[in-house]
C-alpha positions, 0 to 999 in steps of 0.5 A: 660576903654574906651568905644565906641558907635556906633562900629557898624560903624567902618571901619575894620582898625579901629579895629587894632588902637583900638587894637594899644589903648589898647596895648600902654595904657593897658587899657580896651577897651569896644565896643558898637552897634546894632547887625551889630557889630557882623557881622563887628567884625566877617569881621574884624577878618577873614581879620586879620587872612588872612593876619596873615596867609600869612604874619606871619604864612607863612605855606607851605600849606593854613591851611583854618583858614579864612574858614567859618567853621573854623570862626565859633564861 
């Protein structure tokens, strides 16, 4: 297990190399910080879903994923 302080700070492209350590490792990453975390995990994950839409989904029609609603949790 890895854990990792102050994630608050992390820069959004962090979050996929962070991802990159737990896909080639397969181990546990565990992510630590104030409440700002929330509000950059929540960035972080409505860029990865934009660019997972047009890059890797390639719909015909927008499906509004990174929509607040559909952001959500």
């Amino acid at each position: 297990m890895i854990i990792l302080d102050e994630a608050h700070r992390f820069r959004p492209k962090t979050f996929s190399e962070i991802r990159d350590i737990f896909d080639l490792l397969n181990i546990s990453v565990v992510l630590v910080g104030t409440d700002r975390l929330d509000a950059v995990v929540r960035r972080a994950l409505e860029a990865t879903t934009a660019i997972w839409e047009e890059c890797v989904l390639k719909l015909p029609h927008p499906s509004n994923l990174t929509s607040a609603p559909m952001q959500k949790s």
